[in-house]
C-alpha positions, -999 to +999 in steps of 0.1 A: -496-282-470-513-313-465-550-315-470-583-337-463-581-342-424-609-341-401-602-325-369-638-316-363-640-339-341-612-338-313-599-298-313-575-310-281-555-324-311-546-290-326-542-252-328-567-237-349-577-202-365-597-191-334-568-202-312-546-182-317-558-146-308-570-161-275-531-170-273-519-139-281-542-125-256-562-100-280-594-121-276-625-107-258-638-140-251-617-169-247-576-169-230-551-183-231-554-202-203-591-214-219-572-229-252-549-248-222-572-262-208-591-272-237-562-287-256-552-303-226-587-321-222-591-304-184-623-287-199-645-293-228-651-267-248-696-269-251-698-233-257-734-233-273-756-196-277-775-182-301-750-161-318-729-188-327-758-209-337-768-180-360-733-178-368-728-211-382-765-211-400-755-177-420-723-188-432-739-201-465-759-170-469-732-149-467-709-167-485-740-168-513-742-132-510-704-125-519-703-143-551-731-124-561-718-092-552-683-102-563-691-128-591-665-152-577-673-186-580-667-197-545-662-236-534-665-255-498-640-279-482-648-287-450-618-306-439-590-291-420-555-277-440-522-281-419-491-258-420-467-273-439-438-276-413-462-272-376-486-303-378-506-287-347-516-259-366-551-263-387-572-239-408-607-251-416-612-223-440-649-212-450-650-211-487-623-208-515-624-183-543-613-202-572-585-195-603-602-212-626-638-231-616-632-259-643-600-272-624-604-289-589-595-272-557-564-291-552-534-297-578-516-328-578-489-315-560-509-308-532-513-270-538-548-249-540-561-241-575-576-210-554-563-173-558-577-162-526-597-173-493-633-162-480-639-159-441-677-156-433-687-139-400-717-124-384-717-091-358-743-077-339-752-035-348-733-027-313-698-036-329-702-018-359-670+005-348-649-027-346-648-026-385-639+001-402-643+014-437-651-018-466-621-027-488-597-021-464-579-044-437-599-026-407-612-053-389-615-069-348-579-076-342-585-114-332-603-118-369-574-100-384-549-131-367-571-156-378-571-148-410-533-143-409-526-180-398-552-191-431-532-178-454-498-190-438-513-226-439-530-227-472-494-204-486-517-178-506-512-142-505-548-126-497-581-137-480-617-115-480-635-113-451-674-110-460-692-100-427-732-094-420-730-065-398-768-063-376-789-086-403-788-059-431-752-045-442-729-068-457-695-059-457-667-074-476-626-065-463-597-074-477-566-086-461-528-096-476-502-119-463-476-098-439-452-128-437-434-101-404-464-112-386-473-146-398-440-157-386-449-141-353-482-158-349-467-194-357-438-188-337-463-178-307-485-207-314-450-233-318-446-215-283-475-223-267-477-261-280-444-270-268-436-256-236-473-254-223-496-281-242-472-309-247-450-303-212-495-298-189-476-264-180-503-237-176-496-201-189-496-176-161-531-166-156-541-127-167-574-127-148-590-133-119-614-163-140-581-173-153-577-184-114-606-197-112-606-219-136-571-234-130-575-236-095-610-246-102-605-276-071-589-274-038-572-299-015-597-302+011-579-289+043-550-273+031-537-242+047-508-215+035-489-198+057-490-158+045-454-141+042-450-108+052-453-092+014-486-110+012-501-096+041-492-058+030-509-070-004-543-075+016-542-050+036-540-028+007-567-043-010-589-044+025-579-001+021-588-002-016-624-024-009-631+006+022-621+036-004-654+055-014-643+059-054-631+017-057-603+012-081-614-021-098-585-027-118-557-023-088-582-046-067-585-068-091-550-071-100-543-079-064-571-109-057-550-125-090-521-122-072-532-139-042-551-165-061-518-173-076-504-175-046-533-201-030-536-224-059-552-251-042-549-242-007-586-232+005-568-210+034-545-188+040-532-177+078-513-153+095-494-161+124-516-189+127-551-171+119-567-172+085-573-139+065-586-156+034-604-188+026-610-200-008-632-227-009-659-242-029-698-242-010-714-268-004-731-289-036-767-276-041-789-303-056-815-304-085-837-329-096-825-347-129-863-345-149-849-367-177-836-396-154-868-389-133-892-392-163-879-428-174-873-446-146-898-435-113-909-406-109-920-412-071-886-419-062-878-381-064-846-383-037-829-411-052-825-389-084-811-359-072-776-348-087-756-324-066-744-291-084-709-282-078-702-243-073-668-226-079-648-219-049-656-188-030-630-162-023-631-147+006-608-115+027-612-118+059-615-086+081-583-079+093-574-073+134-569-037+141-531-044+147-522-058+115-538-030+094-513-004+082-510+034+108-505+053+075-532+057+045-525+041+015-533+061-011-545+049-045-526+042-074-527+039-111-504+006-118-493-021-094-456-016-099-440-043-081-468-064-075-455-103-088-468-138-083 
């Protein structure tokens, strides 16, 4: 394990805690296809909200509040860990509980004078049935991964998760080091850096946004020819969109699979006639207050900056003789639908 690197700074660089349930695909928030495009500097991640603001500031309390519930004599080290044999993978972990608090954190041989870890997070009163009873290892499965790849980095055996549950009920879990699974996370994560990160080969996109965001620009002008099997797939989702109880999910499912389809084509025809475009508006404009304020503020036009929209998707009515004679009735999976 090597110790005292600062990744703060440049997250393309590496696979870290909060990675890897996005790559495994049990995050509500972030994809796979997110972490791609992150670590592959297509987009930036400047996620900023309140929660994670309030996140960060209570760290300290929390972590305050679990030493004095626990009597553990808990220390801070800010800088990254990295596995041992997998460079790419980091854990910046919150606090450590220390063996013995006389002794520093690290030994000379590298290792962690620490018989556990200590995660810190914050949830709002609506999860509450995320986490289940205290003292046990019931907690949100993408926290339960994190803390998983911790432990296989920093090679120590269990890691206490102290969470503030709605401002008023502190919570403290405990979970140990299942070296089935760790091996299973590292291996996904070895996965995921070499064939997708290092090679700028996306993973296949698992939601409509997934499409959106890597097909995020399209070549101005380009046009697909549909097949036949792509046409049946919008005509049943033109039958699906006209149904009176919509099925969501199958319609869903199917816009993905054209998407994947487009890419960057902004339409798609049919013997020659389009039946969907995909294409971005045109840039709306705002006025830049900051730039305004400075410089002149009479010279309002000369300081407008145009706002670039996301690409519009867009079925096309289809003409009475290429929609199906029989009903197509709804169903519960999309068996044989493929990109």
């Amino acid at each position: 394990m090597l110790n005292n690197q600062d990744f703060t700074h440049n997250r393309s660089s590496f696979l870290g805690g909060s990675d890897i349930g996005a790559i495994l695909g049990v995050s509500k928030y972030r994809s796979a296809m997110d972490v791609w495009l992150e670590k592959t500097g297509k987009r930036m991640d400047t996620k900023d909200s309140f929660a994670l603001r309030f996140g960060s500031f209570a760290e300290s309390f929390i972590a305050d509040e679990y030493a004095l519930l626990t009597g553990e004599h808990l220390i801070e080290h800010s800088q990254g860990l990295i596995h041992p044999q997998h460079s790419f993978c980091v854990g910046h972990i919150d606090r450590f509980v220390l063996e013995n608090k006389e002794l520093p954190l690290f030994h000379s041989d590298g290792g962690l004078n620490a018989k556990k870890l200590l995660e810190c997070k914050t949830a709002n009163h609506y999860s509450q049935s995320d986490w289940g009873e205290p003292g046990t290892d019931a907690i949100p499965l993408p926290y339960l991964c994190q803390c998983l790849w911790y432990l296989g980095i920093a090679n120590l055996s269990e890691i206490d998760v102290a969470v503030l549950l709605g401002g008023s009920d502190l919570r403290v879990y405990t979970i140990t080091r299942d070296l089935e699974l760790e091996s299973l996370l590292f291996e996904k994560a070895v996965l995921f850096w070499t064939e997708h990160v290092q090679r700028d080969i996306p993973p296949k996109p698992q939601s409509i946004t997934d499409c959106q965001a890597l097909f995020q620009r399209a070549s101005s002008g380009k046009t697909l020819e549909a097949s036949s099997e792509v046409l049946n797939l919008i005509r049943k989702l033109k039958v699906l969109e006209s149904q009176a109880q919509v099925e969501e999910a199958q319609i869903d499912a199917i816009k993905q699979v054209l998407m994947e389809r487009m890419a960057d084509a902004e339409v798609l025809t049919y013997l020659g006639k389009p039946v969907i475009t995909w294409k971005a508006p045109k840039p709306s404009y705002r006025i830049d207050t900051k730039r305004l304020g400075l410089d002149h503020p009479e010279l309002i036009k000369a300081y407008q900056s145009p706002i670039q929209s996301s690409r519009r998707f867009v079925v096309k009515d289809l003409p009475e003789e290429l929609m199906p004679h029989e009903p197509i009735l709804r169903e519960k999976t999309l068996e044989g639908v493929t990109s």
